[in-house]
N, C-alpha and C positions, 0 to 999 in steps of 0.2 A: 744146250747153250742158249737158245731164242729165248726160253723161257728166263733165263736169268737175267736176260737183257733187259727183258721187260718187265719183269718181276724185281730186280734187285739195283737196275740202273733208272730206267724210263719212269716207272709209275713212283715211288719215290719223289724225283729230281722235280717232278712237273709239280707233285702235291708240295714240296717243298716251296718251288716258283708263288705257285696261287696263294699259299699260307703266308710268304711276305709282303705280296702285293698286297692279300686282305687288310694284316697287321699296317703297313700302312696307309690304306684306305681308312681301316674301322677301329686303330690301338687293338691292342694285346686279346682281351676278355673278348670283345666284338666279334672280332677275325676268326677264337678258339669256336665262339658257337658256329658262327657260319662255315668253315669247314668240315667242324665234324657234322651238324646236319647234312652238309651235302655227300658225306661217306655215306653217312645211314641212307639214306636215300640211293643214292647209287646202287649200294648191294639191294636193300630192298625192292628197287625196280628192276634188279636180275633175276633176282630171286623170284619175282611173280612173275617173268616171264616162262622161266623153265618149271614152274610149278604148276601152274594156270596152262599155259598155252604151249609147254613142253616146243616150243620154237627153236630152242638153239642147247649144247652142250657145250661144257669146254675139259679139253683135253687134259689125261694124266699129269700133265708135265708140272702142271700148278704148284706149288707145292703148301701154300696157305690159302685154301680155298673149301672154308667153313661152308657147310649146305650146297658144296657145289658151286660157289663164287667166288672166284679169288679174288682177295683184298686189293690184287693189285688194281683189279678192272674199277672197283671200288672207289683207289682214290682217284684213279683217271677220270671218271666221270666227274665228281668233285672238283679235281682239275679244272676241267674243260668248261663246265658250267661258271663256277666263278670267272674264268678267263674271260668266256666270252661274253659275259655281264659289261665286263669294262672294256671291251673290243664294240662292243656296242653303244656306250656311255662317248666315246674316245669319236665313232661315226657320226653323232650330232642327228640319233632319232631326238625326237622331242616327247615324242608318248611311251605310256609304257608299251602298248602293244606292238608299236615302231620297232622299240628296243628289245622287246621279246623275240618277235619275229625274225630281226637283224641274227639273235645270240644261238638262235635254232638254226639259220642258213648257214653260219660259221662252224656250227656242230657236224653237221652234212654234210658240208662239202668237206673236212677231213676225213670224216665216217668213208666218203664214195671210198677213198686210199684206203681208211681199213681192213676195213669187211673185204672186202674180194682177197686180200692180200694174207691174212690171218687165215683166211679159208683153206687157200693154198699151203700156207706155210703152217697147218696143222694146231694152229694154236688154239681154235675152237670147230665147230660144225653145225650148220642150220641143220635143222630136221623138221620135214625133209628141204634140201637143197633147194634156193629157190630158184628165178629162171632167170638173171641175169651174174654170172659170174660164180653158180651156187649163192646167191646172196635173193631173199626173197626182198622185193620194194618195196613189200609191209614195213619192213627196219625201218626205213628214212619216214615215212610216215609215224616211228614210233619216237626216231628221233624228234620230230617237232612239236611231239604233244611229250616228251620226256623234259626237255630242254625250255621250250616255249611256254608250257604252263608254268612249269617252275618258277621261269625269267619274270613274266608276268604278273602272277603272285606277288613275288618279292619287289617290283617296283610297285605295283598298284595299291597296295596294304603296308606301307612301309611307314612305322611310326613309333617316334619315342616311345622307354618303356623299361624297366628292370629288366634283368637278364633273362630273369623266370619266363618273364610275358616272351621275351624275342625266343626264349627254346620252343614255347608251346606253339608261338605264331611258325616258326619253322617246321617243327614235326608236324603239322595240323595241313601246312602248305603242302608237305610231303607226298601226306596221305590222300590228299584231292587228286595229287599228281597223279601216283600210282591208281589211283579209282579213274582218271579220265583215261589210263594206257589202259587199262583195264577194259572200260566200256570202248574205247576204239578200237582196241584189237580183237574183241567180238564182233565186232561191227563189220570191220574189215575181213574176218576168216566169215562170215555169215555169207557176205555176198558175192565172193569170190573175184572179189577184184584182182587178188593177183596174177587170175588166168590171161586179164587182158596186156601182159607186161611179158610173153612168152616172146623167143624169138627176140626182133628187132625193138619189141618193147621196154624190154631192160635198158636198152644204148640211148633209146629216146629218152628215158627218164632220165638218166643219167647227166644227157647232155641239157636238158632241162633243167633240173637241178643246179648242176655246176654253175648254168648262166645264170641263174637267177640269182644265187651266190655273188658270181662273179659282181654284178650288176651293184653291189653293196658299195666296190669299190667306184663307181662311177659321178658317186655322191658325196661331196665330204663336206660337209656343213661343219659349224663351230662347236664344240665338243658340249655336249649338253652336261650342264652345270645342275646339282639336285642334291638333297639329302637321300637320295634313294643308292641303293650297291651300285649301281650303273654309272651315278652321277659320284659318287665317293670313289670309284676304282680309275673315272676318267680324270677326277682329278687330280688323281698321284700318278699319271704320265699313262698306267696300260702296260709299257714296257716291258714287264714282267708276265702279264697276260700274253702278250704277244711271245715270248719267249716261248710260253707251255703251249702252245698251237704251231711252233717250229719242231719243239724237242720232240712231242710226240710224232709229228708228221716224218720225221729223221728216220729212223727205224724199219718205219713201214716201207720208203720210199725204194730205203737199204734193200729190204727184203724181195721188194719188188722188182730190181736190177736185178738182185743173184739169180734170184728164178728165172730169170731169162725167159721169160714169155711177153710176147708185142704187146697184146690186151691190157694186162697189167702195168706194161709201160706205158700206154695212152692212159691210163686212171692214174696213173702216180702221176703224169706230167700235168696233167689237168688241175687237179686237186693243189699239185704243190704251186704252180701257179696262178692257179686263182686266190688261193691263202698272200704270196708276195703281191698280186695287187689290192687285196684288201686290206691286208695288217697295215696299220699307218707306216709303221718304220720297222716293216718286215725285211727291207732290204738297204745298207747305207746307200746315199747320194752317189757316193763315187760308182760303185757297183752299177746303177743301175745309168747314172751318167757314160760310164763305158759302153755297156750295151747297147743304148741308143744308137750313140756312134757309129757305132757299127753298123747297125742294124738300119739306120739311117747312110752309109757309105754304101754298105751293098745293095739298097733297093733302089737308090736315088740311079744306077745306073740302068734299070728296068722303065722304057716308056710307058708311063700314064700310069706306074703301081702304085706308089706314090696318093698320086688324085684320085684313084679309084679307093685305093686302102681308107681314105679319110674319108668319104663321101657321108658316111653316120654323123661322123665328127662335125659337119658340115648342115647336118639336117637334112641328107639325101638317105638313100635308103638304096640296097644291094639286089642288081636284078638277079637274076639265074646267071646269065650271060657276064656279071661281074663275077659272082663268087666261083665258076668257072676258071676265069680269066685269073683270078688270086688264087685261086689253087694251085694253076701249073706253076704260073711265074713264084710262086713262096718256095714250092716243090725244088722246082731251079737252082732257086737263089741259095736255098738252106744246104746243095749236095755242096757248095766251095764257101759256103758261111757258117761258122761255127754257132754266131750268134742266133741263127735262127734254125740251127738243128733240129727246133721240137716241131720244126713241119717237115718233117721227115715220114713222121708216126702216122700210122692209119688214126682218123678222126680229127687231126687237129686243123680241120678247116672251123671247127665249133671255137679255136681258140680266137680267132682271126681281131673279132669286137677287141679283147684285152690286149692283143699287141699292136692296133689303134691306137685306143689309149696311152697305152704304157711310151708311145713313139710321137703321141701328138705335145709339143711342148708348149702351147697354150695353156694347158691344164691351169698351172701355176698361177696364169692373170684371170682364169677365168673362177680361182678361188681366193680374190681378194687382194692383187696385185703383188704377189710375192715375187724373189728372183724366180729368173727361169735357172731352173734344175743344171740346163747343161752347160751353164756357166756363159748363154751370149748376153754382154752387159749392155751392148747398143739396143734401143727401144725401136731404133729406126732402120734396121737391117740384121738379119740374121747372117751368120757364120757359119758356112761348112768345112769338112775335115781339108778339104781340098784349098780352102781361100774364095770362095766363089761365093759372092752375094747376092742376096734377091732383096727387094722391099714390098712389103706388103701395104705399104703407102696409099697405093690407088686404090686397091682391096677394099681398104678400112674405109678410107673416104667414101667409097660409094654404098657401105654399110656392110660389107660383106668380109667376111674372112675367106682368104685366100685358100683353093682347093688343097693343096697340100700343105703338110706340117710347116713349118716356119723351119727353116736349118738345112735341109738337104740339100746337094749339090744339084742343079739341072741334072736330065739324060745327057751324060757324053755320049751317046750313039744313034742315031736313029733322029727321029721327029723332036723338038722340045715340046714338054706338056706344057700346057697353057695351064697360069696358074690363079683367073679370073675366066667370068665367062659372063 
């Protein structure tokens, strides 16, 4: 039944997604080559890695899976690559290598939910097993020279031309591709890097990665405008891209609850929440306007979490003795808060930076004076769930933003934090 899901529902749905956002990016004829070079490609880079470097197998269950690669994984790659073209284009790199790099961290940080989860639920197998989750770190290293040459390529050489010329520029792009996974994944199995990623290695990368990911969404400049796929997929909104970067993440996430294992619930939570703070409109206004709420009613009742939580936000930086201090009190607050249930999980002190963010409601004027998200209309006092206002008046004036978020209610208990210094 997994394999149907993702064989006859998921890979499908997504190639379906990326094929319309193309066709409206690139019309009809455009979109047809650029999808299907990105299948050929796809299988192709499976194909030499179980041939060449016999790395990974995948299970009976396939049921169209010519030389051992099922078409499904085939258009997913496809998928993914196009999506993240214009998740990249939609971020506001300005270079190509900006926007390559941006389309390879989008790749990853779904992949971390993959791989481990796939492993478990039988649907393929490293060989042999590598050392964080059976998943060897070589992979993500392979995603960004699979993904990132690719992205690269295609903006940096992008240029009118008959159809003819764009198939050969495509297949030609292809072929550099798979020859640079080619040369790094010798490189990599040569020197034995993977040994250094044993043990707590894996988790390190992992948490590495994710931030660095995450870190995408911290940035949102004006959607880079270009004749290149990046700049043609951001200008037909993304939407669609964004879509195929949910749908597939769905499944995995799925998979990753039934099996009932913590580990895999700290990788699905990670992953699925770094993806809603990067996708531009991964999550509607209200949605995540609720959560705030919330999440802002139960800490505002915690002295100094608040001012400690923002201190990045702020241009400070987190001692031992804070991220200590945010640990227990998240631990706390998350066992009677629904909203902030995912510090619950072993690791999600790594999540801490994006639930800053996602709670700091500055964001908004600090990208160009838009409304603020949680709907407070007064510029001169913010609104908590309670009625309780603060001004950030003196703050400003003295040049500074106020330690904590703008909205929350005081501590009702205890000391009040001071919200200048």
């Amino acid at each position: 039944m997994r394999f149907a899901v993702y064989e006859t529902l998921v890979a499908p749905a997504a190639l379906a997604l990326a094929a319309l956002e193309a066709r409206r990016a690139f019309g009809g004829r455009r979109a047809l080559v650029e999808i299907a070079a990105l299948v050929v490609y796809g299988f192709g880079l499976e194909w030499t890695a179980i041939a060449v470097f016999g790395s990974h197998r995948y299970a009976e269950g396939w049921r169209l899976a010519p030389l051992g690669v099922p078409l499904a994984v085939a258009s997913v790659w496809a998928a993914l690559i196009m999506s993240s073209l214009g998740i990249a284009g939609r971020l506001g790199f300005a270079t190509p290598l900006g926007r390559a790099a941006a389309a390879a961290l989008l790749g990853i940080a779904l992949d971390l939910l993959m791989e481990p989860v796939a492993v478990r639920a039988g649907l393929w197998q490293w060989t042999p097993p590598g050392p964080w989750l059976g998943v060897p770190v070589g992979n993500y290293v392979g995603w960004a020279v699979i993904v990132g040459v690719y992205a690269f390529g295609a903006e940096q050489w992008e240029n009118d031309g008959g159809l003819g010329a764009r198939v050969a520029r495509r297949l030609a792009l292809g072929l550099a591709a798979v020859a640079a996974l080619m040369a790094v994944g010798l490189t990599w199995r040569a020197s034995g890097a993977e040994r250094l990623f044993s043990r707590e290695g894996g988790w390190a990368a992992w948490g590495a990665l994710l931030l660095a990911a995450g870190r995408l969404g911290f940035r949102r400049g004006r959607a880079f405008e270009g004749p290149t796929p990046a700049g043609r997929l951001a200008a037909s909104g993304a939407r669609l891209s964004q879509g195929v970067f949910l749908l597939v993440a769905a499944p995995f996430a799925a998979d990753a609850l039934r099996l009932g294992r913590a580990d895999l619930g700290v990788v699905a939570a990670g992953s699925c929440l770094v993806l809603f703070v990067v996708l531009p409109d991964a999550l509607p206004a209200w949605l995540v306007d609720r959560w705030r709420r919330e999440a802002h009613a139960a800490l505002a009742g915690v002295d100094d979490l608040i001012r400690v939580l923002m201190k990045p936000r702020n241009g400070g930086a987190w001692t031992a003795a804070d991220r200590a201090f945010l640990r227990d009190r998240m631990r706390a607050a998350a066992r009677w808060t629904p909203a902030l249930a995912l510090f619950l999980l072993p690791g999600s002190i790594l999540l801490l930076p994006a639930c800053a963010w996602l709670l700091d409601r500055r964001r908004s004027r600090r990208q160009g004076g838009a409304a603020d998200p949680t709907g407070d209309r007064d510029r001169g006092r913010s609104t908590s769930r309670d009625g309780a206002h603060e001004s950030p008046r003196g703050a400003a004036q003295a040049g500074r933003l106020p330690d904590s978020a703008p909205g929350p209610a005081r501590p009702r208990r205890g000391r009040a934090s001071r919200t200048s210094e």
